[in-house]
C-alpha positions as CSV (number, residue, x, y, z in Angstrom):
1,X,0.0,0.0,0.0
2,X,1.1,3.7,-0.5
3,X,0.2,6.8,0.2
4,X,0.9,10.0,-2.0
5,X,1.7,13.8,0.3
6,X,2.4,16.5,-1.6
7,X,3.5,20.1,-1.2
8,X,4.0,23.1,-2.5
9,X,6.5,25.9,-1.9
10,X,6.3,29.6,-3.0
11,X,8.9,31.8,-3.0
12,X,9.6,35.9,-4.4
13,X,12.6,37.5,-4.5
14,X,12.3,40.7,-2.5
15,X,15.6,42.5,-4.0
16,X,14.9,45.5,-6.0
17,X,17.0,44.3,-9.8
18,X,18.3,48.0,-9.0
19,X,20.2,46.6,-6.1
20,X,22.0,43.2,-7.6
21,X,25.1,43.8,-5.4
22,X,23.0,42.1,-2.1
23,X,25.1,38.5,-1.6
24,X,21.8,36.9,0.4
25,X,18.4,36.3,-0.8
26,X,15.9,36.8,1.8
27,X,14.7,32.8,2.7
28,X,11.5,33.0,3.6
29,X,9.4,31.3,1.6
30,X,5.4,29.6,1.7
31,X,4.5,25.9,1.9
32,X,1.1,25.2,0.8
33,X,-0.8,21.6,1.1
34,X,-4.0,21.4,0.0
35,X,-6.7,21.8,1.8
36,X,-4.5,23.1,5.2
37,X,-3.3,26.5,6.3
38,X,-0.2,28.2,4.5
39,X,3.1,27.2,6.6
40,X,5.6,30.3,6.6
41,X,9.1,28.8,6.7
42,X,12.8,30.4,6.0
43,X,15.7,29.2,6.7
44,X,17.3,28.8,10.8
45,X,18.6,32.4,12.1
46,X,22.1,30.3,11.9
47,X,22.0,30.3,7.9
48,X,19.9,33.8,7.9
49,X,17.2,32.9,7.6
50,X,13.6,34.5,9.8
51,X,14.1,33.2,13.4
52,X,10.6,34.2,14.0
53,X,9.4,31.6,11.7
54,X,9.4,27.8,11.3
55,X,12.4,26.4,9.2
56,X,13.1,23.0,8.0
57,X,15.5,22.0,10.9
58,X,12.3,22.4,12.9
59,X,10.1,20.7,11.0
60,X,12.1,17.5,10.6
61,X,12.6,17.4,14.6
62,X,8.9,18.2,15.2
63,X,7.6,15.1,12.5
64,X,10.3,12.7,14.5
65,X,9.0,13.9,17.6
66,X,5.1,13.7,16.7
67,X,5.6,10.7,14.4
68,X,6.8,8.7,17.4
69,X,4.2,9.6,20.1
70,X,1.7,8.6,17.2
71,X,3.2,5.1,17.0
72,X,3.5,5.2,21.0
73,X,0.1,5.7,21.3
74,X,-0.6,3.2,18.9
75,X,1.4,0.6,20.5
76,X,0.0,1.4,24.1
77,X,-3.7,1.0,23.0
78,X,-2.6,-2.5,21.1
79,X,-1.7,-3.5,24.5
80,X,-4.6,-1.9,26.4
81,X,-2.1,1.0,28.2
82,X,-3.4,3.8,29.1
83,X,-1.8,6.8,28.3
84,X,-3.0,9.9,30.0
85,X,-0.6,12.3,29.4
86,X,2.9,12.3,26.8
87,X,5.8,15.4,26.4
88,X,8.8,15.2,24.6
89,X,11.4,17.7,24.7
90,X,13.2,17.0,21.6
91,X,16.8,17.5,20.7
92,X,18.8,17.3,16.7
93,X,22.2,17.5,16.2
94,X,23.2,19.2,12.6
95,X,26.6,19.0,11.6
96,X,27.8,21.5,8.7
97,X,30.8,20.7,6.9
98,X,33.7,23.5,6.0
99,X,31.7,23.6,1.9
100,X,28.4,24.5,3.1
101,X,27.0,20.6,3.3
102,X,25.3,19.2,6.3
103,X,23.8,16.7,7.9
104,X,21.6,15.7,10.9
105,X,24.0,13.3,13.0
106,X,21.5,12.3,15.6
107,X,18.3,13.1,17.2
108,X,17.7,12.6,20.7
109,X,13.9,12.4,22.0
110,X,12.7,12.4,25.6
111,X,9.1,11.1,25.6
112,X,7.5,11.7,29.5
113,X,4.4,9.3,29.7
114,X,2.1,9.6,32.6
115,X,-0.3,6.2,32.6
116,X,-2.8,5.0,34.6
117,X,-1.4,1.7,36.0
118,X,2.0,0.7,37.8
119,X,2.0,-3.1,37.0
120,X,2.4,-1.5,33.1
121,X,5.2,0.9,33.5
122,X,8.1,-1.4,32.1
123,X,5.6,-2.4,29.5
124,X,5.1,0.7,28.2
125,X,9.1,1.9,28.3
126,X,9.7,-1.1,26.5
127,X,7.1,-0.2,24.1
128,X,8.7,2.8,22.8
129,X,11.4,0.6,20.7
130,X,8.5,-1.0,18.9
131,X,7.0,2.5,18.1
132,X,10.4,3.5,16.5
133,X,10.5,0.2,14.7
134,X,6.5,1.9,12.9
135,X,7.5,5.4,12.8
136,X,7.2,6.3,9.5
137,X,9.9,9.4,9.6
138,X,12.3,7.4,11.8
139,X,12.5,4.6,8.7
140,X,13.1,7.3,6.7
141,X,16.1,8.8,8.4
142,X,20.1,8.1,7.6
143,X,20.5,8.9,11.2
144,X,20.1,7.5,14.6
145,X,17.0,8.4,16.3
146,X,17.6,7.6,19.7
147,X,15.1,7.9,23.1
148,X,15.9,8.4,26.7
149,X,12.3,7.8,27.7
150,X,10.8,7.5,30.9
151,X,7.3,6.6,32.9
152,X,5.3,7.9,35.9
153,X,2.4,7.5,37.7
154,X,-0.4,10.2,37.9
């Protein structure tokens, strides 16, 4: 089975033709998917781009990060876990080589899950490796997606 996404990006050049000595184009730029609201993106404030405004360093972090609570929760209910609450605070490591090239190197996520039952709490940390094995945007990374997870109690 597959599934087609697609997207759409839009971008103007804001330099006046009078002014062709500027060595940056502005990055900020439009992302537009049907039938959704228009993403603004540019590039990270490291590679001057808008910091005010989502870039694609962001993105690919924030699909990891909800692509594997998706497949978490997915798992949990599979084995009748109940989730009441899940956080993640996130971390990517880009590398940039000396000719402008980069790379993500690693990403780091640190899913807190709150469930309802104690004789489930191994269970459900164990159940995060099976929800990176389904995560769609983990199998599509050439880097290791690693997770430092950990359970409570409400």
């Amino acid at each position: 089975m597959k599934h087609l996404f697609k997207a759409e990006a839009n971008w103007t050049s804001n330099q006046n033709s009078a002014d062709s000595t500027k060595r940056f184009y502005n990055k900020s730029h439009q992302i537009k998917i049907e039938g959704k609201r228009v993403l603004d993106v540019s590039a990270a404030k490291a590679f001057k781009g808008d910091p005010e405004l989502y870039n694609p360093e962001d993105l690919l972090l924030s699909s990891l990060v909800s692509c594997h609570m998706m497949s978490y929760l997915y798992v949990c209910s599979q084995n009748a876990i109940e989730v009441l609450e899940y956080s993640d605070h996130a971390e990517a490591m880009l590398e940039v080589l000396e000719d402008g090239s980069g790379r993500f190197v690693e990403v780091k996520l640190n899913p807190k899950v709150t469930i309802a039952s104690a004789d489930q709490i191994e269970l459900a940390n164990e159940l995060h490796k099976k929800a990176n094995q389904l995560c769609f945007i983990a199998n599509s990374c050439n880097f290791p997606v690693l997770h430092e997870a950990s359970c409570e109690l409400i």
